[in-house]
C-alpha positions as CSV (number, residue, x, y, z in Angstrom):
1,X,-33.4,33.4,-18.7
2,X,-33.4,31.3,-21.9
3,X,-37.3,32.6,-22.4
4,X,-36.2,36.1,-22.4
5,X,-32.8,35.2,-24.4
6,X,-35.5,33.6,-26.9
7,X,-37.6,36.6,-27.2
8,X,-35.0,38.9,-27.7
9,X,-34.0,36.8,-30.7
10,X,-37.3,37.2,-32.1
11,X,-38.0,40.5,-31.8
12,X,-34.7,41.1,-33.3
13,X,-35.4,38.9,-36.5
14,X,-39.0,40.8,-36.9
15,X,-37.2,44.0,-36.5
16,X,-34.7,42.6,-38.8
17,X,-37.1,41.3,-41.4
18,X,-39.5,44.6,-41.2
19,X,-36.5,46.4,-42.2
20,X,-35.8,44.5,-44.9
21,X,-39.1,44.7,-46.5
22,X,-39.0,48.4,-45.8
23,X,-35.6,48.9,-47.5
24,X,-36.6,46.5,-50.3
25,X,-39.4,49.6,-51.7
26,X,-36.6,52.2,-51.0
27,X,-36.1,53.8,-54.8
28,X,-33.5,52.8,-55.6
29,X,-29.8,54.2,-56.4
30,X,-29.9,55.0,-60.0
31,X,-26.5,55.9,-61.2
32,X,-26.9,56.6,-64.7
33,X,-29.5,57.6,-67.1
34,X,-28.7,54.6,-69.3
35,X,-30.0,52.4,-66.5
36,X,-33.5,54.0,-65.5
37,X,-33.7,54.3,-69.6
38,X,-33.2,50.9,-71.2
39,X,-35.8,48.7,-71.5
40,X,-35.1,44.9,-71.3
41,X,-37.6,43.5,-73.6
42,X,-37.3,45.7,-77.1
43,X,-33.2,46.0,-76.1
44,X,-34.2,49.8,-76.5
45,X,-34.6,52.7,-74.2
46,X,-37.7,54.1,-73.1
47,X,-39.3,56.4,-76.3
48,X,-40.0,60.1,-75.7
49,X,-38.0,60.6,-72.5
50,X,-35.9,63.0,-71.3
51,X,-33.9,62.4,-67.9
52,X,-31.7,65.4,-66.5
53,X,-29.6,63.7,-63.7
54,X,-26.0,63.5,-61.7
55,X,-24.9,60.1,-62.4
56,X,-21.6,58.3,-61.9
57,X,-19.6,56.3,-64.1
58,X,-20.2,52.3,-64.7
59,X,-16.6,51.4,-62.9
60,X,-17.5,53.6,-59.8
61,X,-20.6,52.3,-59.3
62,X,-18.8,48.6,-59.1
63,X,-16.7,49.9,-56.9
64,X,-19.2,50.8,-54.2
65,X,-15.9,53.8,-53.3
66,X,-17.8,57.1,-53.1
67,X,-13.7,58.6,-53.2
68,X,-13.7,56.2,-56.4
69,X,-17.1,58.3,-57.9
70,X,-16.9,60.8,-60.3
71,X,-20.5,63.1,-60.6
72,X,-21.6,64.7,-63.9
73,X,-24.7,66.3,-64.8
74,X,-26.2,64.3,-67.7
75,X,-28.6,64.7,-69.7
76,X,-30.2,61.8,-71.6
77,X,-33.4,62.2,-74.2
78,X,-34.6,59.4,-76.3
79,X,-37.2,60.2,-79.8
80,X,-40.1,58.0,-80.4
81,X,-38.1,54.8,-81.5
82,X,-36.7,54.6,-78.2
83,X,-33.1,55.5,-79.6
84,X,-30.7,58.3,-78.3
85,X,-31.8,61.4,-80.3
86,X,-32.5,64.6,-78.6
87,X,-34.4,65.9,-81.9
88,X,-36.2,63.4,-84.6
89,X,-34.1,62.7,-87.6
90,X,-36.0,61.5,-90.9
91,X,-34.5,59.9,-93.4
92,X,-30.7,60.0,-92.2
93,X,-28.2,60.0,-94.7
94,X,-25.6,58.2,-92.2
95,X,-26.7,56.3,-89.2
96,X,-24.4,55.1,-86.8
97,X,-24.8,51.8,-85.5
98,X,-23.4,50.6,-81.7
99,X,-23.5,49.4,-78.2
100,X,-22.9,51.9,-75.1
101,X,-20.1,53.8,-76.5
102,X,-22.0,55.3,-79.4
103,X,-25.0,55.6,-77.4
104,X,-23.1,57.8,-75.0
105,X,-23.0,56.7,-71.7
106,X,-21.9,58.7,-69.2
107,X,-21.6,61.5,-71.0
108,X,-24.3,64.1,-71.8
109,X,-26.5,64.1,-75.3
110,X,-24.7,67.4,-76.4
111,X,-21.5,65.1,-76.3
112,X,-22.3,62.1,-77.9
113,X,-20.6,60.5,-80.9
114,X,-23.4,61.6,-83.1
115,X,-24.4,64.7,-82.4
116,X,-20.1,65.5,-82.6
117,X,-20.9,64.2,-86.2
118,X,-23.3,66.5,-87.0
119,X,-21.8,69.6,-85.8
120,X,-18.2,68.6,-88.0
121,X,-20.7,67.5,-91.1
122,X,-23.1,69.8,-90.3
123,X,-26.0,67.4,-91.1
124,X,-28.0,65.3,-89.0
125,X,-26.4,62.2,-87.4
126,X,-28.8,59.2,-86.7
127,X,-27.9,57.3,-83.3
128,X,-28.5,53.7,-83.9
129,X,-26.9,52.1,-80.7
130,X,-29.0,49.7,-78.4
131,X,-28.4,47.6,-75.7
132,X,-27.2,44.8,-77.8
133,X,-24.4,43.5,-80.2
134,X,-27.0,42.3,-82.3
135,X,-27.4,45.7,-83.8
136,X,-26.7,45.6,-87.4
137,X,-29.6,42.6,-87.2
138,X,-31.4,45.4,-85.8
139,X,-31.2,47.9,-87.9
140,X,-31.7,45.6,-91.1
141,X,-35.2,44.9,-89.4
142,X,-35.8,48.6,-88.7
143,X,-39.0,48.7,-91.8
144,X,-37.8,53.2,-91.7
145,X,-34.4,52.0,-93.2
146,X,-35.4,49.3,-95.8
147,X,-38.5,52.0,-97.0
148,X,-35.6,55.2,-97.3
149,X,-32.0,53.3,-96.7
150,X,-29.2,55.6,-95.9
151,X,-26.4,56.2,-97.8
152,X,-24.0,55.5,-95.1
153,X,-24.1,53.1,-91.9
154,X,-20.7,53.6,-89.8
155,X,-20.9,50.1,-87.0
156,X,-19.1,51.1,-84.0
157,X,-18.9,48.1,-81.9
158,X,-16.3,48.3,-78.7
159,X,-13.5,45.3,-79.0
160,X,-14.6,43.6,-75.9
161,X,-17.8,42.4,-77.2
162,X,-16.8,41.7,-81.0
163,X,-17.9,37.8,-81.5
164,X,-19.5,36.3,-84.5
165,X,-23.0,36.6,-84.1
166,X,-26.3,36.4,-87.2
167,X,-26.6,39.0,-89.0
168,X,-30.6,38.5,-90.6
169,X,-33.1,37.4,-87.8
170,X,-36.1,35.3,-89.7
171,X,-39.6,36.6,-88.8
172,X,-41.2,34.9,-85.6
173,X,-44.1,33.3,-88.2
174,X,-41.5,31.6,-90.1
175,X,-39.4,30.5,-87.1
176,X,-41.1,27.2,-85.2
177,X,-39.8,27.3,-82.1
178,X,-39.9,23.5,-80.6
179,X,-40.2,22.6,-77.3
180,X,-36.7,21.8,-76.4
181,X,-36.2,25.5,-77.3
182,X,-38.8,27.0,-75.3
183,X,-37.8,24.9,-72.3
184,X,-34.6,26.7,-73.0
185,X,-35.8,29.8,-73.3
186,X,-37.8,29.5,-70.0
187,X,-34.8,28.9,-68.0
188,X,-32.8,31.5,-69.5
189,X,-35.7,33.9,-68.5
190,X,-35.3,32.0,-64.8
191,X,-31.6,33.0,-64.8
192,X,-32.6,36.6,-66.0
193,X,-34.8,37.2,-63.2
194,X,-32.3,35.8,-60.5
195,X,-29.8,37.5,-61.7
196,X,-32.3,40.9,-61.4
197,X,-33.2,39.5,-57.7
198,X,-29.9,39.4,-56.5
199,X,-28.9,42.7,-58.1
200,X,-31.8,44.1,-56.1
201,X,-30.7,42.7,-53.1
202,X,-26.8,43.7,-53.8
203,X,-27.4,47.3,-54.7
204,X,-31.2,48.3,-54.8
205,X,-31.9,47.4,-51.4
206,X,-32.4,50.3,-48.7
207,X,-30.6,48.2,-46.0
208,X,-27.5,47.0,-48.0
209,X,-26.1,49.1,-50.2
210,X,-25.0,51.8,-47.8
211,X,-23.2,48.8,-45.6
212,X,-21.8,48.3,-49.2
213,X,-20.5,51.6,-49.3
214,X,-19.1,50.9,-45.7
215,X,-17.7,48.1,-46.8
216,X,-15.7,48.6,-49.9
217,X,-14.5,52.1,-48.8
218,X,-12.7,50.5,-45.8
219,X,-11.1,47.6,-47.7
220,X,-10.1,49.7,-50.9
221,X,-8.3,52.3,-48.1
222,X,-6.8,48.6,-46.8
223,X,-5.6,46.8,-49.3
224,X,-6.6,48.9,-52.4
225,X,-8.2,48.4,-55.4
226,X,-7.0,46.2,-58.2
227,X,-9.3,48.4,-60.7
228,X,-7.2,51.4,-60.0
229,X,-4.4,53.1,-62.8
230,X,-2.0,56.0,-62.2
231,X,-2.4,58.3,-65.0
232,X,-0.3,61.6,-65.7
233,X,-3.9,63.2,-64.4
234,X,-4.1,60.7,-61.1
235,X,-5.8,57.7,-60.3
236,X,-8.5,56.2,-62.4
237,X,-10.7,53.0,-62.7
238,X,-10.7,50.7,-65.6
239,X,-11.4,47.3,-66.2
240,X,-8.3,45.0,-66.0
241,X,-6.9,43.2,-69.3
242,X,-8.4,40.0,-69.2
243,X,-11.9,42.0,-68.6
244,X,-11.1,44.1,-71.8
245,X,-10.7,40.7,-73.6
246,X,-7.1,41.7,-74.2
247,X,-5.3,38.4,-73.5
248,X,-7.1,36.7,-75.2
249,X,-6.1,35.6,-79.1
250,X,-7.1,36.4,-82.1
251,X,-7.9,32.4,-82.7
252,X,-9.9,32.0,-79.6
253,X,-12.2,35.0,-79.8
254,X,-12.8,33.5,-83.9
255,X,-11.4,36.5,-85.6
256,X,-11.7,34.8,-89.3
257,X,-15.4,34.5,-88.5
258,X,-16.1,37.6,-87.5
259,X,-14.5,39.2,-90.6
260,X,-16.4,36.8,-92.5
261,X,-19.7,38.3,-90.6
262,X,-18.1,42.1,-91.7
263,X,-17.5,41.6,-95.2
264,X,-21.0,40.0,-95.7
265,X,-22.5,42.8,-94.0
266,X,-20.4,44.9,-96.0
267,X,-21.4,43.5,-99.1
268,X,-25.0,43.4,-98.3
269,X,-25.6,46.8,-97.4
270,X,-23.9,47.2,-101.1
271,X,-26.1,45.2,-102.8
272,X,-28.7,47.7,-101.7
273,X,-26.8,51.1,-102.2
274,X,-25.4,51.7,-98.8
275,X,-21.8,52.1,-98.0
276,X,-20.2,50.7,-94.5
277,X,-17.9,52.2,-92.6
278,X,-16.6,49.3,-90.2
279,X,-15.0,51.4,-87.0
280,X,-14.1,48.8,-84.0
281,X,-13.4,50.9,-81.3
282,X,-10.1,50.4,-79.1
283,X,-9.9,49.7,-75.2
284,X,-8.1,51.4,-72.7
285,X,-5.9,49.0,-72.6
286,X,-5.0,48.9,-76.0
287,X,-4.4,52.9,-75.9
288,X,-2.2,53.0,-72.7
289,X,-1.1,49.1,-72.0
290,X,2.4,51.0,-70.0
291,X,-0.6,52.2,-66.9
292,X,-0.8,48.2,-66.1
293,X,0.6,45.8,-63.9
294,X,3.4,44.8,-65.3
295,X,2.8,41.1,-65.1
296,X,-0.4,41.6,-66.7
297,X,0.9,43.2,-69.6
298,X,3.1,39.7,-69.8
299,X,-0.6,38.2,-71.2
300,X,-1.7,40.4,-73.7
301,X,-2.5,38.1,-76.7
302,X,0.0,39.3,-80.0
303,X,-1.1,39.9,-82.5
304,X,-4.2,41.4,-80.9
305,X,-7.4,40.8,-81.9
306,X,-7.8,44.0,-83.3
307,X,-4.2,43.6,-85.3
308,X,-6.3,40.8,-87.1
309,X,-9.8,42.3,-87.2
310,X,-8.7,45.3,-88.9
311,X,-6.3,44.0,-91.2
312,X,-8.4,41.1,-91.9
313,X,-11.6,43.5,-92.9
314,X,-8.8,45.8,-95.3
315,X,-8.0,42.6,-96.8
316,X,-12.1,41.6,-97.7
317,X,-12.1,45.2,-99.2
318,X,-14.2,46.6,-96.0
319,X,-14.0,50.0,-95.5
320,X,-12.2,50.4,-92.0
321,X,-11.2,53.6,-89.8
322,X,-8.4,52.4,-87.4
323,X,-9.0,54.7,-84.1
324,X,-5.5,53.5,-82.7
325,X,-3.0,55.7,-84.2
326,X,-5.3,58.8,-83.6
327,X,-5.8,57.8,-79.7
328,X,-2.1,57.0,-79.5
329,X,-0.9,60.2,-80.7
330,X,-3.8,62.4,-78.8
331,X,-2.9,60.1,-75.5
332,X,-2.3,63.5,-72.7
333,X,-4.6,63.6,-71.4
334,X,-6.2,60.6,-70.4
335,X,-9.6,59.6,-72.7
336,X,-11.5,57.5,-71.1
337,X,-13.8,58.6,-68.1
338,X,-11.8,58.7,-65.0
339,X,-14.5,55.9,-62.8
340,X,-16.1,54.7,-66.1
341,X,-15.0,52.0,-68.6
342,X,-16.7,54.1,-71.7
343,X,-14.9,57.7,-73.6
344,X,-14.8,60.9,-72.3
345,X,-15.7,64.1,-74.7
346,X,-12.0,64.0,-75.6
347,X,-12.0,60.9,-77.0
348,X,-15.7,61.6,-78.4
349,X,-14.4,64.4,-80.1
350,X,-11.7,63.1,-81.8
351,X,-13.5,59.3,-83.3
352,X,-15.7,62.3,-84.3
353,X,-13.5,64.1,-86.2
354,X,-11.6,61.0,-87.8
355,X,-15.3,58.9,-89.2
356,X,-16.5,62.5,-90.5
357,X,-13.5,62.5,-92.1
358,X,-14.1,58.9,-93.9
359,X,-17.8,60.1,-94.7
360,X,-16.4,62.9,-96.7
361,X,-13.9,61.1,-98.1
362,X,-16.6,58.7,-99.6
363,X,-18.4,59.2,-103.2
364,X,-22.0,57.6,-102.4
365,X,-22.5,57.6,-106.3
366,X,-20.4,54.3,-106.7
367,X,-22.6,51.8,-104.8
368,X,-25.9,50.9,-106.8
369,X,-29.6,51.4,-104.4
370,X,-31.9,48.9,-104.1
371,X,-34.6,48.0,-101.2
372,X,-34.0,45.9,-98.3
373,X,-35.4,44.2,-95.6
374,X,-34.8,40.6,-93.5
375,X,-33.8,38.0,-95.2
């Protein structure tokens, strides 16, 4: 009896394991463009592509809820420099630097930030935006921009990931690396590649992801979800407070130094006949704090870090375009994506219409021109 118990055992753990190889080659669930797109080593997306697909927003593919899912048709193209432009732009007069929001996820290329732009200045809009918040570093080491600058950069960084980071990157010739830091830099690329593993095995894997699915869609019609918000237009996903780095202060998140970081970036660009346009762009939080748990709200930092940012960046002369006051009067109906933590077109549309509004408003003639490149 134990002989056959045993055996049983085994062929269930081959079974088991056969399975799990199998499932392990399944393709795997892509949810959005962005992610079959971006390209881990140049922090860019994949150049010269074009990807037409029904994709679901960042929040309801956490939330592993298909009731939670929202499914768009997007459309996604990238030009040669592996940057979201359905048609090559040469020699941009503005370029608009940023993370995800500017880039446009979730939404489709005829509704991006940019290409909005163009249609209210009826010019051509560079997209700038990589997956990154070392972008203006970037862009200052993009050789197209130091040969023919713009006249305008606009840097559109979302509040949540605003911390002081270097602005001019030193060639790789002129940067010894010792061994202390390429012992560090191995283990960090260990750590990548785990983390890569276990998202394989968490939601790439044939076997697991529809128990996932099981799973969460059970508990969630249980005991709810915390992610969830009662808008005017129903139920909607979004990142809690703390997530949106909204209770945190202004001290801790080192708001003095990252104005410092904006005014010399300010001043630099300058120096060398370019004009910023410094837009931080709000949470959802920060638009609608009244659609949260109460005792949450109890922990949002005041001032906010945004209260000081901008204020701080008026005071250094920078030019800023506050978003808040446009977002809080254009509130009904909701802006953000309804299972996604990025804009909808609403809200596209209307940070569209308010930085075309600061490029007109701004006489390129006053700044001198000069070349640049790293420092």
């Amino acid at each position: 009896m134990m002989g056959r118990s045993r055996r049983f055992l085994l062929l269930m753990l081959v079974i088991w394991t056969a399975l799990f190889v199998e499932s392990s080659f399944f393709e795997r669930p892509q949810f959005r463009a962005w992610e079959i797109l971006k390209d881990e080593e140049t922090q860019r997306f994949a150049s010269n592509r074009r990807v037409v697909m029904e994709e679901i927003g960042d929040l309801g593919r956490l939330s592993w809820d298909r009731s939670l899912q929202v499914r768009r048709e997007v459309v996604f193209t990238t030009d040669r420099w592996g940057l979201r432009n359905p048609v090559e732009i040469e020699h941009p007069r503005v370029v608009v630097l940023g993370d995800s929001y500017v880039a446009g996820s979730s939404v489709s290329d005829r509704e991006t930030l940019t290409v909005a732009m163009s249609r209210e200045l009826r010019e051509p809009i560079y997209n700038f935006a990589v997956q990154s918040i070392d972008v203006p570093g970037l862009f200052l080491r993009d050789s197209r921009f130091a040969q023919t600058p713009p006249e305008i950069v606009i840097w559109a960084p979302v509040a949540r990931l605003i911390r002081p980071r270097p602005l001019f990157f030193p060639d790789v010739a002129d940067d010894p690396v010792s061994h202390g830091e390429r012992a560090l830099r191995w283990i960090r690329r260990v750590g990548e590649g785990l983390e890569r593993f276990e998202e394989r095995l968490n939601r790439d894997n044939g076997l697991t992801h529809g128990a996932r699915y099981f799973h969460n869609e059970l508990q969630h019609r249980w005991f709810g979800n915390p992610n969830l918000i009662d808008t005017p237009e129903g139920l909607v996903l979004a990142l809690d407070l703390g997530d949106q780095q909204l209770t945190v202060s202004a001290e801790e998140r080192e708001v003095e130094t990252v104005i410092a970081m904006v005014r010399t970036f300010s001043e630099f660009l300058a120096e060398h006949g370019i004009h910023l346009i410094y837009c931080p762009l709000p949470e959802s939080g920060t638009i609608y704090p009244e659609l949260f748990p109460r005792e949450a709200r109890k922990a949002l930092a005041v001032p906010s870090f945004l209260d000081r940012l901008i204020d701080g960046s008026r005071e250094q002369r920078v030019h800023v375009v506050d978003l808040r006051p446009i977002f809080r009067a254009n509130k009904s109906p909701y802006l953000y994506q309804p299972d996604d933590s990025h804009w909808n077109p609403r809200a596209i549309a209307l940070s569209a219409a308010a930085l075309a509004k600061a490029v007109q408003g701004f006489d390129t003639s006053r700044i001198s021109s000069a070349a640049f490149g790293p420092r």
